[in-house]
C-alpha positions, 0 to 999 in steps of 0.5 A, spaced: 758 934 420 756 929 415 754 932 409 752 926 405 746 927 402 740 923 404 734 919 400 728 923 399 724 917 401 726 910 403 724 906 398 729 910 394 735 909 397 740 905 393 742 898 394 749 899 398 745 904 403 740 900 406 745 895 407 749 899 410 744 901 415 742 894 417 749 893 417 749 899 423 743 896 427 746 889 427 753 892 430 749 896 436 743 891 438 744 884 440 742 879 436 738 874 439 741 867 439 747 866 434 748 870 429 746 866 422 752 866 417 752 864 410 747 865 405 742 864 412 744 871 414 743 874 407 736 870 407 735 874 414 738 880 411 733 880 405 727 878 410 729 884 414 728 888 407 722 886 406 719 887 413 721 895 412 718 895 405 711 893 408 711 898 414 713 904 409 708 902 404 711 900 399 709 894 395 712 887 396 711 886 389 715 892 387 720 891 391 721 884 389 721 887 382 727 891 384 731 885 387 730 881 382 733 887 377 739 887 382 740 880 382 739 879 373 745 886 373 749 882 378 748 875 373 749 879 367 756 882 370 758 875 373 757 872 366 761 878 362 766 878 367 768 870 367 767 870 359 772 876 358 777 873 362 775 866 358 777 869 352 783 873 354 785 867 358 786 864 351 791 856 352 798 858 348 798 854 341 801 848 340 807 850 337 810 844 332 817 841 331 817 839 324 824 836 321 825 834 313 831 830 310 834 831 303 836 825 297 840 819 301 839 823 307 837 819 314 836 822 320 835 820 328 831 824 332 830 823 340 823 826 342 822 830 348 819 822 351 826 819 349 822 815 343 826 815 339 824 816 330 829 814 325 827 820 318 828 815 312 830 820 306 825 824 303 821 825 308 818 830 313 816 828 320 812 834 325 811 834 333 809 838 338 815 841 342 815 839 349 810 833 348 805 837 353 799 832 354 798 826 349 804 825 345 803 825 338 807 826 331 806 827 324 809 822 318 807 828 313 810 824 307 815 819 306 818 814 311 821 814 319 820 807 324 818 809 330 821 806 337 816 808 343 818 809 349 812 805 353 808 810 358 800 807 359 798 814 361 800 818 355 798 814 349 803 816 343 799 817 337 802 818 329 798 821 324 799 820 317 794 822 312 787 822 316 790 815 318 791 815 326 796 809 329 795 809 337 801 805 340 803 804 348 810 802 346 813 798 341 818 799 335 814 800 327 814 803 322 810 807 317 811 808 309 807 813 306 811 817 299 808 821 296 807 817 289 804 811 293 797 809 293 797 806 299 801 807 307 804 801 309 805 800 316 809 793 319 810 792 326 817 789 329 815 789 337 809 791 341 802 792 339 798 798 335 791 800 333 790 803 326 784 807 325 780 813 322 777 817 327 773 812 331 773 807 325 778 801 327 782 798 322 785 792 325 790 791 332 797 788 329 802 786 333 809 783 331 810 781 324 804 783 322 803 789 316 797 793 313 797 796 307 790 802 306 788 805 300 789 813 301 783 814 297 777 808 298 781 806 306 780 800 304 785 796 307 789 789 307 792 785 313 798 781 312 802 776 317 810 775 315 813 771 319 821 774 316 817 781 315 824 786 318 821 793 319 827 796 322 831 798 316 832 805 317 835 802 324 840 797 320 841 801 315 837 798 309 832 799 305 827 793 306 821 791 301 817 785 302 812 783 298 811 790 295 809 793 287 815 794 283 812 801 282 812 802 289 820 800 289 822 805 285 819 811 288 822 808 295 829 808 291 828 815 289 828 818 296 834 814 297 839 815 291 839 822 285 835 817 280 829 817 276 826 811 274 820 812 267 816 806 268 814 805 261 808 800 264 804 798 270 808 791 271 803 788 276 810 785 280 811 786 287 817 783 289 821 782 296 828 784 298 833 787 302 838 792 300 844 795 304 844 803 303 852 802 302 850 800 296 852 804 289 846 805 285 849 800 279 849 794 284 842 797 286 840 797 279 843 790 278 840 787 285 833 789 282 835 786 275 835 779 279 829 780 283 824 781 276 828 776 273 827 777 265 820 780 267 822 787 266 828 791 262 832 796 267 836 800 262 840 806 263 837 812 258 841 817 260 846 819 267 841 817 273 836 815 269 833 809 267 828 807 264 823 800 267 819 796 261 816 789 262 820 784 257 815 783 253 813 790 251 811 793 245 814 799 241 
């Protein structure tokens, strides 16, 4: 004997027993025609509803009131249930390799594209482990050259600064040392775009170089038909056209020296140095370079100091 307890008045049952006692009539009593599937048979199932509610007086407004409920609860679940499931199905942080070499130190890093980035001393580069998605690297201070392993359907990116660099594939190189106002990037082969945001600096191709201020972003672009970016690569330490001040501070991540400028010489000079070289032929290399326009004298032990010819005590 079935014992569960039945509404006082149809128009109080609950939801799941009307539905289950349509459900009984439609499995004893031939439905004419095909039985509808779908949202028709939940539109019938609903008319059907209707119909009962009009035969035992209770009004269509009322009940469509009560549907309407039904329909907003089942709305507010759905929305809940999809929200917390969005929330706990949170997507893993993107974890990031980060690599920084020392004084004189230079390193050869393989990124999980087979690109290959040549790390010059004193800097530090940061990539994402896996390069899952876009493949982007961060030059976070220094120097590196970047050969770019081509893939047209994942762009590779190297941010410095607010300074984007979207390349396919090609080998270029980034300079941005700490003490330096500008970053200065050379291209040796391929095609890049430099940019901020959406604002596009320049495209540049083989021997073309740039040079953007890090504080106003104004910027220069230049064609050296003898422009060698390759250095970290070669094994040499390649400046062209470059201040002199900017110089020094390169030669500082390479060698334990410190250079005191004494005054802005407004010199910018072009060379190529073997890192083999010892910090006495540098110093000697540098004097020819400046010609008489500059002193370079010891001051004490890996210090020097840097003065125009005609400076004043």
């Amino acid at each position: 004997m079935n014992n569960k307890k039945r509404p006082a008045r149809f128009e109080d049952a609950p939801e799941d027993f009307l539905h289950g006692w349509l459900d009984h009539l439609s499995n004893t009593n031939d439905f004419p025609g095909n039985m509808p599937e779908g949202k028709e048979k939940e539109q019938l199932r609903k008319q059907m509803l209707m119909g009962i509610k009009h035969r035992v007086g209770v009004p269509v407004m009322s009940f469509t009131r009560k549907l309407l409920r039904w329909s907003a609860a089942a709305v507010v679940v759905s929305v809940v249930a999809v929200s917390g499931y969005l929330l706990l199905k949170k997507e893993p942080a993107t974890r990031f390799v980060t690599l920084y070499t020392q004084t004189g130190e230079r390193k050869m890093v393989r990124l999980p594209d087979n690109s290959t980035v040549w790390v010059g001393p004193g800097s530090g580069i940061a990539y994402a482990e896996g390069f899952n998605g876009n493949r982007q690297v961060k030059l976070l201070y220094g120097e590196a050259l970047f050969d770019v392993s081509k893939d047209d359907m994942h762009p590779f990116s190297v941010g410095v600064d607010s300074v984007m660099v979207d390349v396919l594939g090609t080998s270029f190189n980034i300079k941005a040392y700490k003490k330096h106002d500008h970053i200065t990037i050379g291209v040796s082969t391929g095609k890049i775009r430099v940019r901020k945001n959406e604002l596009v600096f320049s495209y540049l191709s083989a021997r073309d170089q740039i040079q953007i201020d890090k504080h106003s972003y104004t910027f220069n672009t230049t064609t050296m038909p003898l422009l060698d970016v390759e250095g970290l690569r070669s094994h040499r330490i390649n400046f062209e056209d470059m201040p002199l001040a900017d110089v020094l501070t390169m030669l500082e991540s390479y060698y334990p020296v410190t250079f005191d400028l004494q005054d802005e010489a407004s010199i910018r000079i072009s060379g190529s140095l073997g890192m083999k070289l010892e910090l006495r032929q540098v110093i000697l290399v540098l004097q020819q370079l400046v010609e008489k326009k500059v002193n370079i004298t010891e001051k004490s032990p890996g210090v020097y100091t840097v003065q125009s010819s005609n400076h004043k005590n």
